[in-house]
N, C-alpha and C positions, 0 to 999 in steps of 0.2 A: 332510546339507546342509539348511540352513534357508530355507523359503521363503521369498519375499519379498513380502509382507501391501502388498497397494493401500492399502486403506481405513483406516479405525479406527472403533472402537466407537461408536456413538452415547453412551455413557456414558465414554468413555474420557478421563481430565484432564491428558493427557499424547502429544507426539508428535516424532517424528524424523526424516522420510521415510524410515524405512528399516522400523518396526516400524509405523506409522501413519502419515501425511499429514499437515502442517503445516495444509496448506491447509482441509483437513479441519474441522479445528480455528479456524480463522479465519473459516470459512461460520458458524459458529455467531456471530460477533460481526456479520460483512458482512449477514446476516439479520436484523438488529436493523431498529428502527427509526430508532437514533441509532447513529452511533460515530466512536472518534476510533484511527488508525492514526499510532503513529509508530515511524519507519523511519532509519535510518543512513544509507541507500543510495538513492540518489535513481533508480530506473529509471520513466521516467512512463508510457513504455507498457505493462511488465509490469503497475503497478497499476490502469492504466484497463481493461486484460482481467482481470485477478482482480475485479475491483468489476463491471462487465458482469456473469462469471459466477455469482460468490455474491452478487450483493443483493438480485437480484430485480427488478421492476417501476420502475426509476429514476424514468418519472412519474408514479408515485405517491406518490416521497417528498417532504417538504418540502425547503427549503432549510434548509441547513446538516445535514443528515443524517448525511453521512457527512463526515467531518475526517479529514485526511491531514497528515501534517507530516514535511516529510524534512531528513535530518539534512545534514553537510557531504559526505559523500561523492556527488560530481554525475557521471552517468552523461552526460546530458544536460541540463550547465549552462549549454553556449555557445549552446542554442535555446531552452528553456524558460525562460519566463518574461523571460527577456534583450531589447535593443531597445526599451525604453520600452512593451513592448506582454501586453496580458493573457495570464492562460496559457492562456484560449479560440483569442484570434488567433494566438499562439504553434503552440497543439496543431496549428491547422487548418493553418498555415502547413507544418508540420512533414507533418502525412497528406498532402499535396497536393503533396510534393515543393518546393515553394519554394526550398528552403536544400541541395536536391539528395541529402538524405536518402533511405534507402530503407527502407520497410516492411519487415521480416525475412521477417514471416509470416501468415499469414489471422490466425491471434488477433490482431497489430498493428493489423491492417486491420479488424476488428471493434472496434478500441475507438476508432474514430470515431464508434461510436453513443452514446458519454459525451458528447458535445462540447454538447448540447442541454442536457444535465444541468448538465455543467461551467456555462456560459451563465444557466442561473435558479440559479445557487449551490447546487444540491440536493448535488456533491461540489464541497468548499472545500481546496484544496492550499495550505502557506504550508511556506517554506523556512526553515530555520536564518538566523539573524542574531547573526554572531560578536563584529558592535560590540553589538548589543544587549544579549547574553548579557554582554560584559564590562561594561559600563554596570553592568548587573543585579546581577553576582556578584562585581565589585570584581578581577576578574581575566579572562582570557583565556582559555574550555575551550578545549583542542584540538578538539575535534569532539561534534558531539551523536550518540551512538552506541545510545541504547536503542531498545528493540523493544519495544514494546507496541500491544495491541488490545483496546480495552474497549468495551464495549455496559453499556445497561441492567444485565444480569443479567452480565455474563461478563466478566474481565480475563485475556490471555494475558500472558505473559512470557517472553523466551526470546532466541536467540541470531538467529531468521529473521528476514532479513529482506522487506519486502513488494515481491517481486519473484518470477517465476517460478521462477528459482532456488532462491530461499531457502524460496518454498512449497513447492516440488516435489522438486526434484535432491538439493540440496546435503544432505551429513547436517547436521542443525540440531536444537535442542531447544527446546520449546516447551513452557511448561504452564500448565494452567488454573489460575492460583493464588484463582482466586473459590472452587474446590473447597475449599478449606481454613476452617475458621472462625478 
């Protein structure tokens, strides 16, 4: 029977949640000083509790820090962002019950503490735009589906997406392709 390994190597360029931790892997980029996450899967509270937990000190960062960009698949498209209104007023609308929503869980309820952040732009979220994208490329993607996390020093690549699931549960592969020359 083969255990089942929490963590992963500090040195390790590669990860699964099943042999190592995606998310593991992703603290190394959220730890930056700069980075840009982009995601398939649009869950906005899984990524405001992964960014809480790996960035560190929020006011400390400048604005524009950390970059998020999520793709067509919306978890939460009929609240976020929606309404003519920011995805500050959106978020807070959203923690506060407004729209009759319900917090899942304490991590939910802990990524209220982004909202300040959110607020002086230190994390910047911008959604897929499928006119733009056709504008751009002469034709119509079906969906913007990559997963990438890049920092200064480190770019992942892989099939996670940035949500508790795809950091955590799900099996997914991930690797540090900056490892490579």
């Amino acid at each position: 029977e083969l255990a089942r390994p929490t963590g992963i190597r500090q040195d390790a360029i590669w990860a699964d949640n099943r042999h190592g931790r995606v998310l593991l892997l992703v603290d190394r980029v959220l730890s930056s000083r700069r980075c840009l996450i982009v995601t398939g899967y649009q869950d906005f509270l899984s990524a405001l509790t992964i960014i809480i937990d790996s960035a560190g000190d929020l006011e400390a960062l400048e604005p524009n820090s950390i970059r998020v960009v999520f793709g067509t698949n919306f978890e939460t498209s009929r609240t976020i962002g929606g309404a003519a209104r920011s995805v500050s007023e959106e978020a807070r609308a959203h923690f506060l019950g407004a729209r009759g929503l319900a917090v899942n869980d304490l991590a939910d309820l802990r990524a209220i503490l982004a909202l300040e952040a959110i607020e002086r732009g230190v994390i910047a979220f911008r959604a897929y735009d499928s006119d733009r994208a056709s504008e751009e490329l002469g034709r119509r993607p079906a969906m913007l589906h990559a997963k990438l996390f890049v920092s200064e020093t480190c770019v992942l690549a892989g099939s996670a997406n940035f949500s508790n699931a795809g950091m955590r549960h799900n099996l997914e592969f991930m690797d540090d392709v900056s490892a490579y020359p």
